[in-house]
Backbone bond lengths (Angstrom), bond angles and torsions (degrees), N, CA, C in turn:
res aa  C-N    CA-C-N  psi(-1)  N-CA   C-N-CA  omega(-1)  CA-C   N-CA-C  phi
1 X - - - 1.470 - - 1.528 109.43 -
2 X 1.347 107.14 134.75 1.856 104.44 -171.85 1.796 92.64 -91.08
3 X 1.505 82.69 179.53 1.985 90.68 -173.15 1.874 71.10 -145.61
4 X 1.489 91.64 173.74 1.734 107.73 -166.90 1.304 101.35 -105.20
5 X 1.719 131.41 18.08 1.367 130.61 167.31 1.604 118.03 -176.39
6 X 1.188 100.44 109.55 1.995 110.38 179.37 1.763 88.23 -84.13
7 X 1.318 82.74 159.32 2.265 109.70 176.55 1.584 75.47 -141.15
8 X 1.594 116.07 125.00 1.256 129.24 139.37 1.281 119.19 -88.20
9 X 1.109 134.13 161.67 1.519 141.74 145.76 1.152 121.63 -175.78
10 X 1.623 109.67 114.16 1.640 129.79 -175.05 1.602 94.57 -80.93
11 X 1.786 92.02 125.40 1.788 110.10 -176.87 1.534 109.99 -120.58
12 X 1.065 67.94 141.93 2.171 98.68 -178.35 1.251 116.37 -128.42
13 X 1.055 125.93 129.33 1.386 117.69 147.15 1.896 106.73 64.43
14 X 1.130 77.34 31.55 2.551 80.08 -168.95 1.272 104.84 -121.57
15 X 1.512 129.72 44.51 1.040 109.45 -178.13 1.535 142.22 -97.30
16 X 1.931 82.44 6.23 1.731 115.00 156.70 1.363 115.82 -87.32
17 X 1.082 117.07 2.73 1.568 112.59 -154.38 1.726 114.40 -118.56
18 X 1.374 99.06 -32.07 1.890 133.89 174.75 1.720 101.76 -21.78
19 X 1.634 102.36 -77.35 1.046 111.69 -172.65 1.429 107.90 -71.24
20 X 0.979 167.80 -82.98 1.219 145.83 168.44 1.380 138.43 8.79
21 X 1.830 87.54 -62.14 1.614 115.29 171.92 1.843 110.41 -43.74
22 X 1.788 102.00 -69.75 1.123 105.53 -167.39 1.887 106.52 -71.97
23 X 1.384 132.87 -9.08 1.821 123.11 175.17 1.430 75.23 -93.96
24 X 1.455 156.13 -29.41 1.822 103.52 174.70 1.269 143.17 -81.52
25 X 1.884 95.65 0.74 1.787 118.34 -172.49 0.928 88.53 -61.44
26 X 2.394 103.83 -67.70 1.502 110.08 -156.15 1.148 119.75 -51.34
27 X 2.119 135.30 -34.55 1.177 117.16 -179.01 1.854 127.22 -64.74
28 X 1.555 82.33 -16.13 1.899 85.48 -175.24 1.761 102.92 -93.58
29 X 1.187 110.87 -46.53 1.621 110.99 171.26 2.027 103.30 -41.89
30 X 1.363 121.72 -51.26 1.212 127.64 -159.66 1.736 103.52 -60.18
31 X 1.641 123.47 -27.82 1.102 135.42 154.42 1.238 132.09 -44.22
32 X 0.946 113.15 -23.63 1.782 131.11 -168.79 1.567 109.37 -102.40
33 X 2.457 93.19 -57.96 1.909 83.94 -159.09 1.604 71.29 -148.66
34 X 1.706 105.12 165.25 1.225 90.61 134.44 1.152 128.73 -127.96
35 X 1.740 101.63 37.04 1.832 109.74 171.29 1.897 84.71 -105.98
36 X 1.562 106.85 123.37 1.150 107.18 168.09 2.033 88.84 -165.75
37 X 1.525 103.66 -167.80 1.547 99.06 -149.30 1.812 76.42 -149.43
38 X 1.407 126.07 174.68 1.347 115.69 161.43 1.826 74.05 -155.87
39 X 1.633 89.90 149.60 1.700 97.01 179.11 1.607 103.31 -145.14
40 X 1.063 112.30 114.29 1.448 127.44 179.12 1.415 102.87 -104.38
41 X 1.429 108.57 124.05 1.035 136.13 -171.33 1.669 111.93 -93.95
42 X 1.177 123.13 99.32 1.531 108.59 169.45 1.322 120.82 -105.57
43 X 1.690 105.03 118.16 1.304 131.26 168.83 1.320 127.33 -80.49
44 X 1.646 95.01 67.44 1.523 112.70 -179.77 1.658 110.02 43.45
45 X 1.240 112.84 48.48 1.622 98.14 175.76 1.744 107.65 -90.56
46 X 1.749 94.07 158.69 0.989 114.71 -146.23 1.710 102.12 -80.41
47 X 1.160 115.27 -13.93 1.364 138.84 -142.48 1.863 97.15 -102.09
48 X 1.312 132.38 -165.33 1.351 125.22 162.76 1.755 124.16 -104.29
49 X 1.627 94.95 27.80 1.272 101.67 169.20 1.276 113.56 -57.72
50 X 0.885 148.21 -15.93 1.654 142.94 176.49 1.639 105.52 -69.56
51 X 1.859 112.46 -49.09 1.372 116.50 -173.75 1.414 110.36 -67.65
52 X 1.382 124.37 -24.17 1.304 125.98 -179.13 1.700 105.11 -80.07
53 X 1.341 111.67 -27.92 1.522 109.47 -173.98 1.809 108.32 -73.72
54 X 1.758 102.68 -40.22 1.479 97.57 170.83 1.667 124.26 -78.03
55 X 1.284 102.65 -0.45 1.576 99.72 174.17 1.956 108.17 -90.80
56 X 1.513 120.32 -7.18 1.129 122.41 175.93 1.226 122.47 -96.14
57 X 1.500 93.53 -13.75 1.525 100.43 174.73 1.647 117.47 -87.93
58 X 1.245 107.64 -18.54 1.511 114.63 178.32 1.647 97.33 -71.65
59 X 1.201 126.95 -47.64 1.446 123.06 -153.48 1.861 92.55 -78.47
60 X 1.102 105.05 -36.52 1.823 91.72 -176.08 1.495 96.66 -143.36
61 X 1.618 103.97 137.18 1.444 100.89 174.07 1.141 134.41 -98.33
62 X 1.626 109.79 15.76 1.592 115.14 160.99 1.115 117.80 -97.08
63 X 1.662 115.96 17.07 1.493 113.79 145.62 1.601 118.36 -100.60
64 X 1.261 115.92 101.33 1.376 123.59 176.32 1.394 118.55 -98.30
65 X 1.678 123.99 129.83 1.243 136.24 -172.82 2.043 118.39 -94.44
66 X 0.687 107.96 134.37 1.539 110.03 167.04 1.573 114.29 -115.78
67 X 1.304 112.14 159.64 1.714 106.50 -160.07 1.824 79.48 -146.07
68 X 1.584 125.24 102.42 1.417 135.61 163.48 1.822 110.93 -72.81
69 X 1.360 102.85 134.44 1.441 100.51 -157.79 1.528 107.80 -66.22
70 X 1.150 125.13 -24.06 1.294 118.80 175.62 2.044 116.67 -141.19
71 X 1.141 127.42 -166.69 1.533 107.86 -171.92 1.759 89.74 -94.16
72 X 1.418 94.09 118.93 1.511 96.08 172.00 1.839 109.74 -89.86
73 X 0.985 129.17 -33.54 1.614 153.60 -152.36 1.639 115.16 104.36
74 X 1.396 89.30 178.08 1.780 99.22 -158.06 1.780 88.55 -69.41
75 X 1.360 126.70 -29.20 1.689 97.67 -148.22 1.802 90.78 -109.64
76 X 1.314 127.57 8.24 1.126 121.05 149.22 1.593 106.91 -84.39
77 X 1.324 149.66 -17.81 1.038 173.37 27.77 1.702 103.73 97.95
78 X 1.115 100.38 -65.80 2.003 129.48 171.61 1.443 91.34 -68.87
79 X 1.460 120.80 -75.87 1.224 120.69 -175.71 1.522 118.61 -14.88
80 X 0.848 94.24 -59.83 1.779 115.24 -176.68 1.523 119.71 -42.59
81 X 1.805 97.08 -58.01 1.202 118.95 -179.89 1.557 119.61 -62.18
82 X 1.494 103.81 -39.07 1.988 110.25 -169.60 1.871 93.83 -70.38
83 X 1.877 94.97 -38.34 1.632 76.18 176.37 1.848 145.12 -81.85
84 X 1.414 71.63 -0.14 1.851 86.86 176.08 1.429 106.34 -94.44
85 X 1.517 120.67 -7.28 1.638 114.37 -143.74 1.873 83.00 -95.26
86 X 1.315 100.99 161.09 1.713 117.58 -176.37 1.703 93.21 -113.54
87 X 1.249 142.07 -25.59 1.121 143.52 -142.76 1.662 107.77 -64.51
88 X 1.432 152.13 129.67 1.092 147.76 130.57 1.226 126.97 0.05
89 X 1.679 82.67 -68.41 2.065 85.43 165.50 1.570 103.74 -124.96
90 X 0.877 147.16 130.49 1.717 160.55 128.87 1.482 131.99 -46.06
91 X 1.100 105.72 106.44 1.798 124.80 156.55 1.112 144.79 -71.90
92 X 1.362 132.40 98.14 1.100 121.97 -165.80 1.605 106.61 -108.09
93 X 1.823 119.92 133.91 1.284 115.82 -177.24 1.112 122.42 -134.22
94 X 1.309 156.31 141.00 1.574 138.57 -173.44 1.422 97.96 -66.89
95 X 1.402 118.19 -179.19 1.199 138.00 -169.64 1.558 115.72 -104.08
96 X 1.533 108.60 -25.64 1.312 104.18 176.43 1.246 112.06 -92.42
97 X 1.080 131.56 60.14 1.833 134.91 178.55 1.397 119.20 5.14
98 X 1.442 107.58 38.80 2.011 112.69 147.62 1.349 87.09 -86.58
99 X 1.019 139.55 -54.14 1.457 92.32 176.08 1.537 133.31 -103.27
100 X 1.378 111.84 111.83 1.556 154.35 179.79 1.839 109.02 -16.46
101 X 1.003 141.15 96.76 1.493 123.62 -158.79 1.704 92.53 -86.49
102 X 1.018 118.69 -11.74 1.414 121.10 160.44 1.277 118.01 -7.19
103 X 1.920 120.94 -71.38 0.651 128.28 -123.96 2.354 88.22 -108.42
104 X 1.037 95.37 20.34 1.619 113.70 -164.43 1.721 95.98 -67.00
105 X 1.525 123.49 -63.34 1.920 120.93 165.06 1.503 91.88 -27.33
106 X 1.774 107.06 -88.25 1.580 106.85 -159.77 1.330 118.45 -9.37
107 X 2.030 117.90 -66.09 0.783 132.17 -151.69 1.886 107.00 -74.27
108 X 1.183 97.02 -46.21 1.664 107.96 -179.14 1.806 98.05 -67.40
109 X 1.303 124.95 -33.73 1.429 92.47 -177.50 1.844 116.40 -79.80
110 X 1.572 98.36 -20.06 1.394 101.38 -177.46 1.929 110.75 -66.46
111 X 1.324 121.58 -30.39 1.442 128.48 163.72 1.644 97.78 -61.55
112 X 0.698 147.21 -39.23 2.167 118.80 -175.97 1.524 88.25 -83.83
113 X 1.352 120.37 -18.35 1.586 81.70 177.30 1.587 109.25 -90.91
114 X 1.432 109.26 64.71 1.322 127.70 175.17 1.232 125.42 65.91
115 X 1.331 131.01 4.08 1.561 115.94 -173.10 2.005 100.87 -107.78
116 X 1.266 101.83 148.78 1.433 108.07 -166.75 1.339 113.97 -108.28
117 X 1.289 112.06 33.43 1.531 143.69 -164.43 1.391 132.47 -174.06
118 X 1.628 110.60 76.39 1.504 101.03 -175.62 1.577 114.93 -95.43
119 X 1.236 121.31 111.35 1.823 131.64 -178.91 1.356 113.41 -76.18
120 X 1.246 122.97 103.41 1.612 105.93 173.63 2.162 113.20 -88.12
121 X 1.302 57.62 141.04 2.201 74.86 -177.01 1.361 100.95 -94.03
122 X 1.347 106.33 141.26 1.946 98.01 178.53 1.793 89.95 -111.47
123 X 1.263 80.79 146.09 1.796 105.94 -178.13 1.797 103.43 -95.02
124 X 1.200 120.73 -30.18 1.516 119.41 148.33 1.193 115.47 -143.21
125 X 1.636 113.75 131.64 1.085 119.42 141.26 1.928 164.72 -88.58
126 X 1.546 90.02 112.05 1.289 91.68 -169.20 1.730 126.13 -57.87
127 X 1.043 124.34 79.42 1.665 140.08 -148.67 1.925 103.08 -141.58
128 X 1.108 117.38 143.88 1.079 132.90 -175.48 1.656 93.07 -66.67
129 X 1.165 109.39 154.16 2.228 114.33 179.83 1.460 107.01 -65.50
130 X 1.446 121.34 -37.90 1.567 133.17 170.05 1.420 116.92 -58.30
131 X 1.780 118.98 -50.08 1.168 98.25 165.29 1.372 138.98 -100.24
132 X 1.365 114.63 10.85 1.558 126.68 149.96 1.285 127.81 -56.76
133 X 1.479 96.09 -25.51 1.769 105.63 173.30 1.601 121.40 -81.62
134 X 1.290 89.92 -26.25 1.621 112.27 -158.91 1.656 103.48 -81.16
135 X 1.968 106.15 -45.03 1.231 118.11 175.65 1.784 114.48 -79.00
136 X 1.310 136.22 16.92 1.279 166.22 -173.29 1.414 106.06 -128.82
137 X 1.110 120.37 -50.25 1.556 107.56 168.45 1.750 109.83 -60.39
138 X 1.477 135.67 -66.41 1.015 166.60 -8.43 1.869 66.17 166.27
139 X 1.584 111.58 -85.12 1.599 121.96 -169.58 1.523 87.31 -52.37
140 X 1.456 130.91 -66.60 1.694 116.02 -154.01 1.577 104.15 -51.83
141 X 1.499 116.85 -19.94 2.132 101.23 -159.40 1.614 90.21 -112.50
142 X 1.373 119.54 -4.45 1.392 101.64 158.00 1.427 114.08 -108.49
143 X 0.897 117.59 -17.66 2.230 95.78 158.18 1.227 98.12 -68.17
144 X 1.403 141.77 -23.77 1.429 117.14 -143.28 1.562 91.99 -94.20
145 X 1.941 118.66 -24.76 1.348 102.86 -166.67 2.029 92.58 -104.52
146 X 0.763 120.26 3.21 1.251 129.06 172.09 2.071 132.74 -92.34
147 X 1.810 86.35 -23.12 1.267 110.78 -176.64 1.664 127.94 36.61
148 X 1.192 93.35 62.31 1.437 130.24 162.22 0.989 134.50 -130.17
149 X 1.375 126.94 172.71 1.689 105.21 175.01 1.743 96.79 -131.78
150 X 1.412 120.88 45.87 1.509 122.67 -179.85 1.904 98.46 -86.42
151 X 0.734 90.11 -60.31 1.810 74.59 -175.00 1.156 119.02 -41.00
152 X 1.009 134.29 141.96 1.466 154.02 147.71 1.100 138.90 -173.93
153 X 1.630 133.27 117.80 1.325 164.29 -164.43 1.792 97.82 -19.26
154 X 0.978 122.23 -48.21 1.297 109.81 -178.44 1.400 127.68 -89.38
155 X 1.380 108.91 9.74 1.817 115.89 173.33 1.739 81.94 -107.57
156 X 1.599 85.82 126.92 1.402 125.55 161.74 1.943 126.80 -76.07
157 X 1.238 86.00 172.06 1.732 91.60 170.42 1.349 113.64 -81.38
158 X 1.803 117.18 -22.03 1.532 138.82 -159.65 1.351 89.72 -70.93
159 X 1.546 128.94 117.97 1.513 150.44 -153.14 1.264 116.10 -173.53
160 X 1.491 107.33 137.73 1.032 108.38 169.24 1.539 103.69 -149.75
161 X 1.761 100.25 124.47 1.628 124.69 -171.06 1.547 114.82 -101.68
162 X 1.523 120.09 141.37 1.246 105.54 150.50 1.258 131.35 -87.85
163 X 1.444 109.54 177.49 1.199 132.80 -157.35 1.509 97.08 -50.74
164 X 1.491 122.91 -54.33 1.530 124.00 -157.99 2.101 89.35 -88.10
165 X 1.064 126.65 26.12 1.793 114.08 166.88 1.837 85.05 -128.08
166 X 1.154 141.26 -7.90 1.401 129.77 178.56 1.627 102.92 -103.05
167 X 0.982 130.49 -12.34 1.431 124.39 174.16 1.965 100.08 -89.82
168 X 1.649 112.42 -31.78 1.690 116.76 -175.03 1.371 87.66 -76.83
169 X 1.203 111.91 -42.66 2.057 102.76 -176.73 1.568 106.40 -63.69
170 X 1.152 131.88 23.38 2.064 115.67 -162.86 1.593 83.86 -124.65
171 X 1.589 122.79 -38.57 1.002 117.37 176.22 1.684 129.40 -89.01
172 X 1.112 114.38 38.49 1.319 125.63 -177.10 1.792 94.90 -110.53
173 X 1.206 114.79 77.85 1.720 98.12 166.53 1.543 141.37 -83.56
174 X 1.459 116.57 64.18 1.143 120.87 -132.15 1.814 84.10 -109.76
175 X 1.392 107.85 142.31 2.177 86.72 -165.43 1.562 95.04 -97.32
176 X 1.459 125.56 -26.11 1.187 105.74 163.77 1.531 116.65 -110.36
177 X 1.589 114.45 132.23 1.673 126.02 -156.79 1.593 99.27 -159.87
178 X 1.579 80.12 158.63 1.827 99.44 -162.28 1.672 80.05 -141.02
179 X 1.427 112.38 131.79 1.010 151.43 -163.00 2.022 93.30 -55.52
180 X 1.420 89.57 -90.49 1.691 110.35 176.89 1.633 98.59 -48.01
181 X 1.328 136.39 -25.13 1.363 122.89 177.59 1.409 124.03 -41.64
182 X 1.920 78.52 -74.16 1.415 114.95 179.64 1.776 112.91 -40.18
183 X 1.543 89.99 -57.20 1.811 84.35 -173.69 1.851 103.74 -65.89
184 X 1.100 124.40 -35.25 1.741 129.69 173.20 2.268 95.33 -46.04
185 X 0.799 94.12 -62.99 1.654 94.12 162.96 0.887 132.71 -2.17
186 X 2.000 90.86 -85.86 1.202 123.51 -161.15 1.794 111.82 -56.09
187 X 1.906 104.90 -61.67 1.105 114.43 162.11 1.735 101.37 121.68
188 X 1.060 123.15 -98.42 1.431 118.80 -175.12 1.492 127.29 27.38
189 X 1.087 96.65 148.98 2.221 118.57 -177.21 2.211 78.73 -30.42
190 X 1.294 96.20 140.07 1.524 110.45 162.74 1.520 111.76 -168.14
191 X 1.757 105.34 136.29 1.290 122.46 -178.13 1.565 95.53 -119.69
192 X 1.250 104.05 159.32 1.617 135.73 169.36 1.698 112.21 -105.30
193 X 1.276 105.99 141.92 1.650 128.10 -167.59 1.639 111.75 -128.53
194 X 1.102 131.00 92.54 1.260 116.11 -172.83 1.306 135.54 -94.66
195 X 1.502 123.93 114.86 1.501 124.64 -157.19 1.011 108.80 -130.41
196 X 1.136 147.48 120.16 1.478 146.22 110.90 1.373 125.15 51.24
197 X 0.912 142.57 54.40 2.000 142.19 155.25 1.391 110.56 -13.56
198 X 1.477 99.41 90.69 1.506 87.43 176.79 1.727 113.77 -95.36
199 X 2.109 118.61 -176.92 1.158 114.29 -128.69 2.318 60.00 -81.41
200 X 1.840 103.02 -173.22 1.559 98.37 158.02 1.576 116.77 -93.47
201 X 1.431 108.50 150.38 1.348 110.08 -155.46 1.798 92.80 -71.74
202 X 0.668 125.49 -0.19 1.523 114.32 -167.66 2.092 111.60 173.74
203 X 0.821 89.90 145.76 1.808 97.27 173.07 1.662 98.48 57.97
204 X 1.434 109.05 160.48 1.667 130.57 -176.52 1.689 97.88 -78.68
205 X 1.113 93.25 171.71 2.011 92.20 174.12 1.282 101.97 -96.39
206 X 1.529 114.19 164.13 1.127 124.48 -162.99 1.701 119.37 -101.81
207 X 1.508 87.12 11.86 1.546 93.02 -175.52 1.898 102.47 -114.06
208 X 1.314 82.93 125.94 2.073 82.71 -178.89 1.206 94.22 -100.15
209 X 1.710 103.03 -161.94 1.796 120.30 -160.28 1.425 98.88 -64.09
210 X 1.600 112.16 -47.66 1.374 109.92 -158.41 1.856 118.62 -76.34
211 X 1.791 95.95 -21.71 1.248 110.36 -176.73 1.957 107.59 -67.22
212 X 1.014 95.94 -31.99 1.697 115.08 176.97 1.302 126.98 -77.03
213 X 1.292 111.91 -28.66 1.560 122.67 -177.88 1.447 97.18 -102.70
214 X 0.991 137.05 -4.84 1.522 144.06 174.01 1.730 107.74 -99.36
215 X 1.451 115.00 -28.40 1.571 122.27 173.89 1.713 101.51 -76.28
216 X 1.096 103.64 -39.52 1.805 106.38 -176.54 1.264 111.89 -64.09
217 X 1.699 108.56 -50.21 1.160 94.58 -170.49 2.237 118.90 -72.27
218 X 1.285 94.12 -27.59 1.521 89.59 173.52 1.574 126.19 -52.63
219 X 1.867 99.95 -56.46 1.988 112.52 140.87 1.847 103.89 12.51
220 X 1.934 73.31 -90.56 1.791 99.62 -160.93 1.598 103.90 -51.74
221 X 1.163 114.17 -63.00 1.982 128.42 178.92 1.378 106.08 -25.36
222 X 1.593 107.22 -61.76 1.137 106.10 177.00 1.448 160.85 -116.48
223 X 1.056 78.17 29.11 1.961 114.95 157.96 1.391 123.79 -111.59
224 X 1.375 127.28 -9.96 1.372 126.78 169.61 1.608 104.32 -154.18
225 X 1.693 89.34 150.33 1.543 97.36 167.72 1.833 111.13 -103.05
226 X 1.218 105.14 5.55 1.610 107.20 171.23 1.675 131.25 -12.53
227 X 1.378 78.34 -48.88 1.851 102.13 -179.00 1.210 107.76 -52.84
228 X 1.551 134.19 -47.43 1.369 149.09 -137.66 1.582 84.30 -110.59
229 X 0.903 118.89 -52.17 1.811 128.29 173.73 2.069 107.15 -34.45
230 X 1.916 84.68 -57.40 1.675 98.41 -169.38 1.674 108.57 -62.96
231 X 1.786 96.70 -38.45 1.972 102.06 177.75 1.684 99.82 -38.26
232 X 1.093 107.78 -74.40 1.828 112.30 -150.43 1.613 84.68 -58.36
233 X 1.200 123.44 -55.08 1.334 118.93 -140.97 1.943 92.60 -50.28
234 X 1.565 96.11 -57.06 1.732 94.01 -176.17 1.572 115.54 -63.35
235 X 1.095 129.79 -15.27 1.693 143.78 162.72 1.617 105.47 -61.41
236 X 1.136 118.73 -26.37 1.769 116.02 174.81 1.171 89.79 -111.07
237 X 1.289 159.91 -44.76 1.462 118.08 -176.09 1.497 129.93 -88.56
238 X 1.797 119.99 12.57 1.152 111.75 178.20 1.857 86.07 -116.30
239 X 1.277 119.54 14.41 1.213 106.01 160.85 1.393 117.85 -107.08
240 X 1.831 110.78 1.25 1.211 118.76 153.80 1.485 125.43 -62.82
241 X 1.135 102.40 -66.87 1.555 124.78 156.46 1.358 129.09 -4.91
242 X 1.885 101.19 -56.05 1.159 115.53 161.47 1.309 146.10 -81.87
243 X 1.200 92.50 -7.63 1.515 112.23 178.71 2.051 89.06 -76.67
244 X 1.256 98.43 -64.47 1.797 109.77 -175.29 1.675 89.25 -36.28
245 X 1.267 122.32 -65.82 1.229 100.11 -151.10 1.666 123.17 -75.15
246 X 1.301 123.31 -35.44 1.573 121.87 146.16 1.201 113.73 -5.70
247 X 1.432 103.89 -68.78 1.682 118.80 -168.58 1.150 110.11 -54.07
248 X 1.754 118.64 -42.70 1.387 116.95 173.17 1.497 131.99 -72.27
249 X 1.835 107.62 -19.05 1.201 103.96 -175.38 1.748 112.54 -109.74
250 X 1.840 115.61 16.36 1.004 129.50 155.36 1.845 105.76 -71.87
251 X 1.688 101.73 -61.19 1.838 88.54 -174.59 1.427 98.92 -64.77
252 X 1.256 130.01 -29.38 1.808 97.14 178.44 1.048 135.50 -58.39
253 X 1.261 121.45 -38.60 0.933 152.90 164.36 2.221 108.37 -34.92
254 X 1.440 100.46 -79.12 1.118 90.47 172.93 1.807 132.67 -85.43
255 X 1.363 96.10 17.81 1.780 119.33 -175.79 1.538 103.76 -100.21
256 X 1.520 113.82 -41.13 1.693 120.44 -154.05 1.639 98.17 -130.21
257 X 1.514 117.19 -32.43 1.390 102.37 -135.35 1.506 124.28 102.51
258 X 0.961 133.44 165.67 1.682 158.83 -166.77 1.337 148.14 175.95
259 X 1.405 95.80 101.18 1.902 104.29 -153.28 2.183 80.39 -104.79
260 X 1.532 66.27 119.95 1.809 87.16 163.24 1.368 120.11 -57.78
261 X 1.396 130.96 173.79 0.901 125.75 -179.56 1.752 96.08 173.12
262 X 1.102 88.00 148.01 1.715 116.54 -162.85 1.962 110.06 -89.44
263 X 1.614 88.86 -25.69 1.473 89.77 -179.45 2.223 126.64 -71.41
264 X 1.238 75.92 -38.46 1.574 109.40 167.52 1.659 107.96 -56.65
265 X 1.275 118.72 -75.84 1.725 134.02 173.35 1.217 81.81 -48.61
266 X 1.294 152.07 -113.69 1.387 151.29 -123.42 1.720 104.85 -33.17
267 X 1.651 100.24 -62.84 1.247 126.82 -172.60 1.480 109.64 -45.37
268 X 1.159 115.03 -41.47 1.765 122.40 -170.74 1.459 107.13 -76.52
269 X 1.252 99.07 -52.62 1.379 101.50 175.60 1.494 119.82 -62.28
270 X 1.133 123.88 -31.32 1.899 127.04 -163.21 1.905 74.40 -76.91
271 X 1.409 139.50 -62.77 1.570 168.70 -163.75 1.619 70.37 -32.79
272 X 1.585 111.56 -92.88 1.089 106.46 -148.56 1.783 137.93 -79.12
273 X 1.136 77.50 0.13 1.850 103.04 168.16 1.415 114.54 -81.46
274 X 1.483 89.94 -45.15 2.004 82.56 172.69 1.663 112.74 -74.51
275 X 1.237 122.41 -28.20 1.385 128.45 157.38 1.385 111.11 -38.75
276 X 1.163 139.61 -59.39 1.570 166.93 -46.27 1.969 82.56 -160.24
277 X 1.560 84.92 -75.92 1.466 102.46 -176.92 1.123 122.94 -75.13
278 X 1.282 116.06 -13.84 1.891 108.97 179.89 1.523 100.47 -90.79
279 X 1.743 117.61 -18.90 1.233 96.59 172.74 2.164 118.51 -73.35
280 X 1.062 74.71 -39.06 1.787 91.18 -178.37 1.367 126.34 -36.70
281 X 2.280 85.67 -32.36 1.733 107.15 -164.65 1.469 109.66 -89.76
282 X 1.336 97.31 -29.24 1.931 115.17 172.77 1.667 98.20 -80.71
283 X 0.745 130.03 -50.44 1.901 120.69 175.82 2.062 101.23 -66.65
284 X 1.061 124.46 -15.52 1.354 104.51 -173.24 1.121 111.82 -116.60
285 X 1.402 112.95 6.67 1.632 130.01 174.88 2.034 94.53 -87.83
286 X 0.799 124.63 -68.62 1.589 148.68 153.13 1.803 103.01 -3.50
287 X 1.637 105.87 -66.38 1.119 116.14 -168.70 2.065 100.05 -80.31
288 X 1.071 126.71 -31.24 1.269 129.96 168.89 1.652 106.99 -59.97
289 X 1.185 126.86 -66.06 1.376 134.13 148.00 1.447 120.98 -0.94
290 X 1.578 102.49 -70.07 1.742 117.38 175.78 1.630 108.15 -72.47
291 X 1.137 115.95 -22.07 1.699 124.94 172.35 1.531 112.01 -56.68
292 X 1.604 88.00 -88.75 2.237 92.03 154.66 1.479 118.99 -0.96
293 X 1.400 98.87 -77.47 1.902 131.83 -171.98 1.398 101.88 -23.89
294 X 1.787 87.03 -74.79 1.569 110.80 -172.36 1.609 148.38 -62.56
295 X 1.357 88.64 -16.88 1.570 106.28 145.52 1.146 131.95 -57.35
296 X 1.617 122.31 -49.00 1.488 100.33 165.84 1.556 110.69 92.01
297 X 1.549 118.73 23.84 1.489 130.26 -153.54 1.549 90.88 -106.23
298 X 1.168 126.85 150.01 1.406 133.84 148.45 1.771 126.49 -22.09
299 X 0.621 118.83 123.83 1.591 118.47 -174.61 1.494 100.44 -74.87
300 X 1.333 124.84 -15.47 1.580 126.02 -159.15 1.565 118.45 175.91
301 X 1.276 126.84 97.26 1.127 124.95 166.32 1.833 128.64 -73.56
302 X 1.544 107.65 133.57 1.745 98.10 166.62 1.015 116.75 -110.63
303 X 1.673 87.59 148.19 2.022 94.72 -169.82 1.364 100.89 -99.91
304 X 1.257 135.66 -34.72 1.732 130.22 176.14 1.824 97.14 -159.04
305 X 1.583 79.70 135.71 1.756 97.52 166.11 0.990 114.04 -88.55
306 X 1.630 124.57 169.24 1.765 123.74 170.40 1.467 88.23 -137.82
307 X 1.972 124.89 143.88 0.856 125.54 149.47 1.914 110.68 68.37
308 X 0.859 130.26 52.66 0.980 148.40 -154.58 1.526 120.46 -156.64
């Protein structure tokens, strides 16, 4: 049976935050409908976010919990949620309330005025100065190897889809996926909503440098083969190069003379080995990628439903 509004949110590490989380959906959801559903997703956190999710589900049963058998990540995490969700239209929100469910009417009235994709843009972001830079680098080298200009640091995960882009999102089985990709993909009528980044209500995020530079690079992996494009491309012009320089150190040779030297050879060689290997490392990142693929494994297992 459908209801006229899903609240996703894949939880981590929130197990101060739960109750809060779910009385600020219901007051902004209560604006809209009051047939709506809220589904908190727990991504195996380590914490007693699960016990807080089954104590919310007892008090109201249009908050229903899911428990994923192990930590898959946040956007297999979502995954989970769009496919369990009944909602017409669907919300998806982080768990640590920067992002504001406040702004949930806005977004639902801007969808009947036809678009089947509402994106919210944050007008500030509350982000450490390092990773504002980092997530700004991050948008410039993936439009640039993707050649678009959809990324950018201030469009969020905070969304809200209809019914006919969350059933096209269930069939995308792609094992490594980025949330905002997928829907960039997908394509459909889409508007922007602009809200506010707020500070997190509590605890650090759970994603560090390496957890982030490892999310980008999957992003990049798997939305473009650019990389593999850039290998050859730089493989023909320093084998241009070399051709030029032969040529030059044949006429020196019989123009000047030519005293060998060890510093030069060293140099070419260390040059073209590290060449050597970054292509090898961008083709075997690619082929790990197609490994993933080809298995054919579940994107996400559940270990217990609530309310459902």
């Amino acid at each position: 049976m459908s209801v006229a509004l899903s609240v996703i949110s894949p939880v981590y590490k929130a197990q101060n935050i739960i109750d809060e989380l779910v009385k600020r959906i219901k007051e902004s959801a209560l604006k809209v409908t009051h047939d709506f559903e809220i589904i908190l997703v727990d991504d195996c956190s380590p914490d007693d976010s699960w016990l807080k999710i089954e104590e919310n589900c007892k008090k109201d049963q249009r908050v229903k919990g899911i428990k994923l058998s192990r930590n898959f990540g946040q956007h297999k995490a979502i995954t989970a949620g769009l496919e369990e969700s009944k909602g017409d239209y669907v919300v998806v929100i982080d768990c640590d309330l920067q992002h504001d469910p406040v702004y949930i009417p806005e977004m639902y009235k801007k969808a009947l005025d036809g678009y089947d994709i509402v994106y919210t843009k944050m007008t500030k972001i509350a982000h450490s100065f390092i990773r504002n830079i980092c997530s700004k680098m991050f948008s410039m080298i993936f439009n640039w190897l993707t050649d678009n200009n959809f990324s950018h640091e201030t469009i969020g995960s905070y969304s809200l889809l209809s019914r006919k882009v969350v059933n096209s999102f269930s069939k995308i089985k792609d094992s490594q996926r980025h949330y905002l990709l997928v829907l960039r993909w997908l394509g459909f009528k889409y508007a922007y909503l602009d809200v506010e980044h707020k500070e997190r209500y509590e605890s650090e995020s759970s994603y560090s440098f390496k957890k982030l530079f490892s999310h980008a690079l999957d992003g990049i992996i798997s939305q473009s083969d650019k990389l593999l494009r850039l290998s050859i491309s730089i493989g023909f012009i320093f084998s241009f190069l070399s051709v030029i320089m032969i040529i030059l150190l044949v006429f020196s040779y019989f123009l000047y003379g030519f005293k060998e030297g060890w510093t030069s050879i060293i140099s070419v060689i260390l040059l073209s080995t590290g060449l050597l290997l970054i292509s090898i490392g961008i083709l075997g990142i690619y082929i790990a990628k197609i490994f993933e693929q080809v298995k054919n494994r579940p994107l996400y297992l559940i270990d217990k439903r609530l309310n459902f």
